[in-house]
C-alpha positions, 0 to 999 in steps of 0.5 A, a space after each residue: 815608245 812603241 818599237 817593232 822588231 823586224 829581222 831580216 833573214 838572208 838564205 845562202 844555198 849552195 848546191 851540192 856538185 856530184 862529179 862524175 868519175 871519169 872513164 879509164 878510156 874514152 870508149 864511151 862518153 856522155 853529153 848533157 842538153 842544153 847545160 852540159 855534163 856539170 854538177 850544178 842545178 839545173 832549172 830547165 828540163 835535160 836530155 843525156 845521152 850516152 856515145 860508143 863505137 857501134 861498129 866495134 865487133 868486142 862489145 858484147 853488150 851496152 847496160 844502161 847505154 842510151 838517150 834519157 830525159 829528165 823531166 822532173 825536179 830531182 835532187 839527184 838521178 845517176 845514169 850509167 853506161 857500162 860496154 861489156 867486151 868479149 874475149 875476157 876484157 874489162 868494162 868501159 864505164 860513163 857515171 853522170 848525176 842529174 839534179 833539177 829543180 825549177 821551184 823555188 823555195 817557200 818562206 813558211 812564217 817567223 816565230 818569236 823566241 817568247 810571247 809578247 812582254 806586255 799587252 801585246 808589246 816586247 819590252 826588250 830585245 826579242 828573237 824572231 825565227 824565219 822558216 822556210 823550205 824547197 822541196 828540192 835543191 835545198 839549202 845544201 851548203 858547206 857553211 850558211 850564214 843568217 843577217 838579220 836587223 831590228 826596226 823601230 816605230 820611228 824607223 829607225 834600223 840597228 846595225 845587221 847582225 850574222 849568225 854562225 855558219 853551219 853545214 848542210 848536205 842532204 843530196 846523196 853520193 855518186 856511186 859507180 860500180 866496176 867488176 875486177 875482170 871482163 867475162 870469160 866466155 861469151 858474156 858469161 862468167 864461170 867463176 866468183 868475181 869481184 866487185 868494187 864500188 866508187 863513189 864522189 861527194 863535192 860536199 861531205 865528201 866520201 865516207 865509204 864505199 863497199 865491195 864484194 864477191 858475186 858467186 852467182 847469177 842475177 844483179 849485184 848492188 853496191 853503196 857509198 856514204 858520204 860524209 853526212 851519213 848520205 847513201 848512194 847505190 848502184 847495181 849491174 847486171 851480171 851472167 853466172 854459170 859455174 856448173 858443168 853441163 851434161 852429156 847426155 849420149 854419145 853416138 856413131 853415125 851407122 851400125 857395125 859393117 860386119 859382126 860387130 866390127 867397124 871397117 872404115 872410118 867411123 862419126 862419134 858425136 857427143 850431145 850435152 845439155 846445160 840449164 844455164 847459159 847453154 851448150 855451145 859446142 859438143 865433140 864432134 869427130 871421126 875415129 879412123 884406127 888404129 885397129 883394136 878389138 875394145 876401143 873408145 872416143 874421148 870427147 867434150 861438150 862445153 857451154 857458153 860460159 866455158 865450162 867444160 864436162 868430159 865423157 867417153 864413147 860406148 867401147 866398139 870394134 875396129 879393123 881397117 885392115 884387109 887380110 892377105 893373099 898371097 903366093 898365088 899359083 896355078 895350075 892346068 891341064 885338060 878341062 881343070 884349072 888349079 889354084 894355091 894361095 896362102 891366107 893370113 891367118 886373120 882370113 875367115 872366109 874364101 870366095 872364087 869368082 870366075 868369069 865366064 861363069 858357070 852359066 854364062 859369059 857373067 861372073 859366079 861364084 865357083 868357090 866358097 869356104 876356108 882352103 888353101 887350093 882349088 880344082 876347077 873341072 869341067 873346063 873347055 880347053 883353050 877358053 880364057 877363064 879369070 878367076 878372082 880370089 877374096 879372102 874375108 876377115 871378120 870386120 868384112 875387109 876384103 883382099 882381092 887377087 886374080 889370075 887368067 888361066 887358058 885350061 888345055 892338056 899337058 901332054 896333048 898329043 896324042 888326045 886323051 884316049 886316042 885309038 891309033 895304028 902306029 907309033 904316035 908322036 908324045 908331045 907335051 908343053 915345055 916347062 921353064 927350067 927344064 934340062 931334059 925330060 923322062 917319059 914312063 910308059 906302062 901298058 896293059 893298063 887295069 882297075 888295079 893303081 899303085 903308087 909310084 913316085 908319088 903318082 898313082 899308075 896302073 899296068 907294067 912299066 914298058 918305057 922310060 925315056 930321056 928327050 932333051 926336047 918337050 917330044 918323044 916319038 914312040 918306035 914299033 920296037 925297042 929294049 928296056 932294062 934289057 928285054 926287047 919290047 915291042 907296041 902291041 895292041 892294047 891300052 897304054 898310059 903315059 907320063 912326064 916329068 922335068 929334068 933338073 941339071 945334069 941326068 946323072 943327078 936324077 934330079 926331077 921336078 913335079 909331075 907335068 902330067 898324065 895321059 893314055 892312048 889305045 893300039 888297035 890291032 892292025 
């Protein structure tokens, strides 16, 4: 009897799923054409592309964002979409697994478990092995089982026969990769970060998954191994910049004013460099008091990944302040002009100007030097002369006052060297505060001077006068210290002085002036 041996194998594939982790928010979401986001096999081509809020201002970037095809049998490709945030926030990531394969699989042969028995012929029960193979999809299943069945000549069939289950899993995990925090500045990030890796497996399962410290720039990987010892990666791009950038100089906006001093408000700008993310923004400011004679800037510069270096400024002079004149006073009296003043001690240098000037109705300097008074000659009585008095410090500050003064003689009648025939009328300018006046009187005036009460006179006393107005009249004759005197000709000198309170005190104040006239003889 002649028997055959048929066995009948029957193939159970399963194909593995990869579940997408979902994202902590819904900021980015995937769709996948024609068959959705599923962890099935495909068997046409597929198109995912990935959706985000693209007028939100806080998303700084979008790795892996985008629309992809997928053309080819693959037995999985991950796509991953990370938003990166501004301002220090966390990721938003979508994760999705695309497996296609439009091939089927190829039954490669059977083989018996031995060589034929006799002449060609099995005698008794023999195994036969089906093999076969995909290129792709398979066969991953949790638990496969085999039937199979033997044939005679006459046809007859014996009962179907199953194998054992067994497991198979060759696709790979899912892996996502998240960092523990957002940039801290601009996109960048200026200290170690920490990274985590998470994965999925529909099948085996996850078996691991690594994490880790990312210390500096470049792109960072990570990995999980499912159950069968399968192994997935996935990998970011990451900014790192931890080194503190340079400043390279510090400058002010223009030389010093006035011998090595600032005397207004001065721009100090820091200028830095940085070989990593780049100078974001440097100090940049003005320096107004208070006044010293050493003083410094602080400033910053700061680059795109907040890292931050300090520096100072070259040291430099400050004075802001004018220095003081004060008390002004003056004085006149026939073509003179006198001016006092008190200068703060900080004042180096003293300028009069006068207008009308010396050549002219325009202004020029009368005065230069470092004094407390001034006597201006040469004046035409009666004319408006103003004079303006600066006073310098060392930075250039200036402090300005002016006073108007209309020069004319004190004791104005008679002129100044007058020639009369008769008693002259004295006549002088009143002085504020005065009670009475004393009008002196020498004749005989010479080269010889003497001082007298602080006054330099010359030739003998003759007179001495108590009006109680700003006027005397001279008389032909009149006694003094109990001689009889008389105006003979000759050359007479004359001054003034103001009374203060009752005449008994003999009390005086400042000379008001000095005169002369000449007697002719008749």
């Amino acid at each position: 009897m002649s028997w055959r041996y048929p066995l009948v194998l029957l193939l159970v594939c399963v194909p593995l799923l990869i579940v997408v982790p979902a994202a902590s928010a819904d900021p980015v979401t995937v769709t996948c054409t024609p068959n959705g986001c599923s962890n099935d096999w495909n068997k046409t081509n597929v198109v995912v592309a990935f959706h985000w809020d693209t007028s939100d201002p806080t998303i700084i970037g979008t790795p892996g964002c985008g629309t992809f095809s997928v053309n080819n049998d693959t037995s999985g490709v991950s796509f991953q979409c990370q938003l990166m945030y501004s301002g220090g926030g966390s990721f938003s990531t979508a994760v999705v697994t695309i497996r296609r394969d439009v091939t089927p699989p190829t039954i490669s042969g059977a083989s018996p478990s031995r060589g034929p028995d006799s002449n060609g012929w099995y005698n008794h029960p023999v195994g036969v092995t089906f093999s076969g193979s995909d290129a792709t999809s398979g066969p991953d299943t949790a638990g496969a089982s085999f039937t199979g069945t033997c044939t005679d000549n006459a046809g007859n069939v014996s009962a179907p026969l199953t194998s054992g289950s067994i497991k198979y899993d060759a696709t790979p995990p899912a892996v996502g990769l998240s960092l523990s925090r957002g940039p801290d500045s601009n996109g960048w990030y200026n200290h170690p970060v920490d990274f985590h890796a998470s994965g999925s497996d529909n099948l085996s399962g996850i078996a691991s998954c690594n994490s880790g410290t990312i210390g500096g720039s470049g792109s960072v990987a990570a990995s999980c191994t499912d159950g069968a010892g399968n192994s997935g990666s996935a990998g970011t791009s990451v900014n790192y910049d931890a080194s503190a950038p340079s400043i390279n100089s510090v400058t002010l906006d223009r030389p010093a004013d006035s011998n090595g001093w600032y005397n207004h408000p001065v721009h100090v700008t820091f200028h830095g460099t940085d070989s990593g993310s780049g100078i974001s923004s440097c100090t940049d400011t003005s320096y107004s008091g208070p006044d010293t004679s050493s003083t410094t800037v602080n400033g910053t510069c700061t680059d795109r990944a907040g890292n931050r270096v300090n520096g100072t400024s070259p040291a430099f002079k400050y004075d802001s302040t004018p220095p003081t004149i004060t008390n002004l006073g003056f004085d006149w009296d026939d073509g003179t002009a006198t001016l006092t003043w008190t200068a703060s001690p900080d004042t180096k240098a003293i300028e009069i100007d006068r207008t009308p000037g010396t050549a002219g109705a325009d202004p020029s300097a009368v005065f230069k030097g470092l004094a407390s008074s001034f006597e201006d000659t040469g004046l035409t009585n009666k004319v408006k002369y103003v004079y303006t008095i600066n006073g310098f410090d060392e930075a250039g500050n200036k402090a300005t006052d002016s006073v108007s003064i209309i020069p004319g003689a004190k004791l104005y009648s008679p002129a100044r060297g007058t020639t009369l025939k008769s008693p002259p009328l004295l006549a002088w300018r009143p002085v504020v505060g005065a009670a009475y006046y004393n009008v002196q009187l020498y004749y005989g005036v010479g080269a010889t001077m003497r001082r007298l009460s602080s006054v330099g006179v010359s030739g003998r006393k003759v007179m001495s006068a108590w009006p109680l107005q700003s006027r005397y009249r001279l008389k032909k004759a009149w006694k003094f210290k109990g001689k009889a005197r008389k105006l003979a000709p000759g050359h007479y000198r004359w001054y003034v002085y103001p009374g203060v309170g009752k005449r008994t005190a003999n009390k005086y104040g400042p000379l008001i002036g000095a005169s002369d006239f000449f007697i002719a003889k008749r």
